[in-house]
C-alpha positions in Angstrom: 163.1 18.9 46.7 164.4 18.4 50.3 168.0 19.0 50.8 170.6 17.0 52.4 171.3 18.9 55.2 170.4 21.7 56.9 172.6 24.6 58.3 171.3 26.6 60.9 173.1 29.9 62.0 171.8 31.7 65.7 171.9 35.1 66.1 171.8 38.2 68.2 173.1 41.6 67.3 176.5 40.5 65.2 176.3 42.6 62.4 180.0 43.1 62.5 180.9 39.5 61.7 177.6 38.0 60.2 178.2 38.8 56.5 181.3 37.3 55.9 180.2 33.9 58.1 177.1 33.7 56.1 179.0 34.4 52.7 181.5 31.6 53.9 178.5 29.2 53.8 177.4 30.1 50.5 180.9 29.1 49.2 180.6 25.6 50.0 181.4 23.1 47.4 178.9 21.1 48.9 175.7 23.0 47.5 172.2 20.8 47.9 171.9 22.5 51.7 169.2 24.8 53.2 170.1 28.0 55.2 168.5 29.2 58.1 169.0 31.9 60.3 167.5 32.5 63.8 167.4 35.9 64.9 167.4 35.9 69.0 166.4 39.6 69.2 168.8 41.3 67.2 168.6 44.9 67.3 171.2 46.3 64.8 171.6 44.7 61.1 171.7 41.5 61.4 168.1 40.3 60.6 168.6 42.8 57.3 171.8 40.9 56.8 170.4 37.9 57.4 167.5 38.1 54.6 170.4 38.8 51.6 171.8 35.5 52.5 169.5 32.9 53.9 166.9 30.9 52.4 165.0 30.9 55.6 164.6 33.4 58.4 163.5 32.5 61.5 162.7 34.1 65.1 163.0 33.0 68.8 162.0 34.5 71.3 163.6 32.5 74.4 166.8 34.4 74.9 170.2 31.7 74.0 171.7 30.1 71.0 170.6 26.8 72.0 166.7 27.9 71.6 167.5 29.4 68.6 169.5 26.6 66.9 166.6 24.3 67.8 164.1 26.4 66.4 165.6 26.1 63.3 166.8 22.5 63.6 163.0 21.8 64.3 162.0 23.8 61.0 164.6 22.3 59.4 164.0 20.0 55.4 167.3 18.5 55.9 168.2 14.7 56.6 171.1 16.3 58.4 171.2 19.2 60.5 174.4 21.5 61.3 175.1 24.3 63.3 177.2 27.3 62.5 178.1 30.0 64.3 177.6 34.1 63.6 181.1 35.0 64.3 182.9 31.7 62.0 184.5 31.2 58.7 183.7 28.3 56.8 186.2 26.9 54.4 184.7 25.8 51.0 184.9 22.4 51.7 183.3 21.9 55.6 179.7 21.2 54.5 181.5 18.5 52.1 183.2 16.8 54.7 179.8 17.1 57.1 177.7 15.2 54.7 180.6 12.8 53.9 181.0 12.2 57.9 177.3 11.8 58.5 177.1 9.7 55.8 179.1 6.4 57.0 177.1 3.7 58.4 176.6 3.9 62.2 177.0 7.3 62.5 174.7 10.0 64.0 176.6 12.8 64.8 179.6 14.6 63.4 182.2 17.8 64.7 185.6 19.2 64.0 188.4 21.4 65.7 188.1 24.6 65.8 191.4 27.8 65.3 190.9 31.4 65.7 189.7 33.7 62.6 192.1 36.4 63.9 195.0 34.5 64.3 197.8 34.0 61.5 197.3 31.3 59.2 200.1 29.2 60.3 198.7 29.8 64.7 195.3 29.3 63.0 196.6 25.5 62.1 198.4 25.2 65.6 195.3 25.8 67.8 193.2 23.4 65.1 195.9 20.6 66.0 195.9 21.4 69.7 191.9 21.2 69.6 192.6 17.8 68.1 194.5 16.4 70.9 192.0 18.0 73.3 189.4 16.0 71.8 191.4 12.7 71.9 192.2 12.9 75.6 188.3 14.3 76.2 187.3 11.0 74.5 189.1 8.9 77.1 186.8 10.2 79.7 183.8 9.7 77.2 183.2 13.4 76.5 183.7 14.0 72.7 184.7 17.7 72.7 181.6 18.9 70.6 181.2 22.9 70.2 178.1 24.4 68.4 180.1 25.6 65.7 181.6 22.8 64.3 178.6 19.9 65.2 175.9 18.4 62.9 173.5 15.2 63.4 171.2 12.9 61.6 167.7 14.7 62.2 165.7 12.2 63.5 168.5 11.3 66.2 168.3 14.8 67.4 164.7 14.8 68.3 164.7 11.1 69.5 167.1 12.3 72.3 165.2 15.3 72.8 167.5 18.1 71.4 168.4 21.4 72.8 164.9 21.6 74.6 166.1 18.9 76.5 169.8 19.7 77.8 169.7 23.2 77.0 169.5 24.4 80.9 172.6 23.0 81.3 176.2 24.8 81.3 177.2 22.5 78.4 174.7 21.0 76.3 176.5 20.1 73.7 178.5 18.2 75.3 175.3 16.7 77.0 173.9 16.3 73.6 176.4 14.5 72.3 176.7 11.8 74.9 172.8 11.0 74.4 173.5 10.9 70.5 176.4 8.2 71.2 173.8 6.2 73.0 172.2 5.2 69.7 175.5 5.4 67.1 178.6 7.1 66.4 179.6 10.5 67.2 182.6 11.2 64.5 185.4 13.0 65.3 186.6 14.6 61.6 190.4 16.3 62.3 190.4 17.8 58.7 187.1 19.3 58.8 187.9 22.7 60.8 186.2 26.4 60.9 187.6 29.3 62.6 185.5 31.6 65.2 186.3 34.1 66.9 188.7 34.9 70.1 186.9 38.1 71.3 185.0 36.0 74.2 188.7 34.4 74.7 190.5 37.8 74.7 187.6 38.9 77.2 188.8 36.2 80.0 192.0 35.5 78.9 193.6 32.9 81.3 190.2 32.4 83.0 188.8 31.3 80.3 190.7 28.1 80.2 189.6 27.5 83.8 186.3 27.6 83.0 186.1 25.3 80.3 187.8 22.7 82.4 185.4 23.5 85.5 182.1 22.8 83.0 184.1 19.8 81.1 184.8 18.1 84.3 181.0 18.7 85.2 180.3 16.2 82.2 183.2 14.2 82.5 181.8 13.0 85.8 178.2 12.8 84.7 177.0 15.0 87.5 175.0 17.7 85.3 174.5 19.9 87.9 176.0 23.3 86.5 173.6 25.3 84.6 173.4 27.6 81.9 172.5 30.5 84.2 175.4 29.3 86.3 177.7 29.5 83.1 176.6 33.3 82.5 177.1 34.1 86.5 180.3 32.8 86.3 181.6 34.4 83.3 180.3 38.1 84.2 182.3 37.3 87.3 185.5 37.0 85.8 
């Protein structure tokens, strides 16, 4: 029987945090959902990992999370497809909250904030509220504030905008994805409906990173699509 939706996890060499992200998933309330996983090249545990939890294993060989998500999305048996992170918890109810999202009439697309899984559980509810108001002021510039960890779709609204293969040379294709999907119905913001990844990437730049983020948000935000995703990984081995 096809499920409802589809989650599809991307990975490349995070044995350290793939087991409890993929055990979070199967601890949804929510339970007529397919797993896939999409090893990028891994070369440590995680493909073994990988097979102990997932109902599907996958492989791409185009180096990026984006090409792996859409090789799964692409393989996906789900009316809805979401994507997940290798480095996020999952509280029991998120998938719930997905499917109840993507559900509503008009909508094709659905995401949440986001806190740190290292921080303490009350900062962990701070930086979920402050990703909240980010999103509301990103919205008044027509950007909905969509990250690959917290973002799921109708299927067939994915591939009639073209998906990943289409946007993902860009410095921020989800964000790009996103204001295709909005072209043909709703892209849900859901406040409540929040995961926590990790701040290793953060730690890494500290205050940079926030400078960053704003330099490829404004690069949406003005529609001007010309920062790339080699641009992004130039820029961050800079810093």
């Amino acid at each position: 029987m096809r499920p409802i939706i589809t989650v599809v996890v991307p990975v490349l060499n995070e044995e350290e945090n793939l087991r409890t992200t993929l055990e979070s998933l199967r601890a949804q309330t929510f339970k007529d959902y397919e797993l896939i996983v999409v090893d990028n090249g891994s070369t440590d545990r995680s493909l073994e990992i990988a097979r102990q939890h997932a109902d599907l294993v996958l492989f791409e060989e185009r180096r990026g999370a984006v090409w792996a998500m859409h090789r799964g999305f692409l393989s996906a048996r789900g009316e809805f497809l979401a994507g997940a992170d290798a480095d996020t918890i999952y509280p029991p109810t998120w998938l719930a909250k997905m499917v109840r999202a993507l559900s509503k009439p008009g909508t094709v697309a659905a995401y949440g904030p986001m806190g740190f899984r290292e921080s303490p559980t009350p900062l962990k509810e701070l930086e979920a509220f402050g990703y909240g108001v980010l999103a509301i002021f990103s919205r008044l510039f027509g950007v909905h504030l969509t990250g690959a960890a917290n973002f799921g779709f109708h299927k067939e609204a994915y591939i009639e905008v073209g998906g990943y293969e289409k946007f993902g040379h860009l410095a921020s294709p989800d964000f790009w994805l996103s204001l295709n999907l909005k072209k043909i119905g709703k892209v849900r913001f859901v406040p409540n409906m929040v995961c926590y990844t990790s701040n290793r990437r953060f730690v890494k730049l500290r205050w940079k990173a926030g400078f960053l983020a704003f330099w490829f948000w404004l690069d949406v935000a003005l529609r001007r699509g010309r920062l790339t995703a080699e641009d992004y990984w130039r820029l961050v081995r800079q810093v």
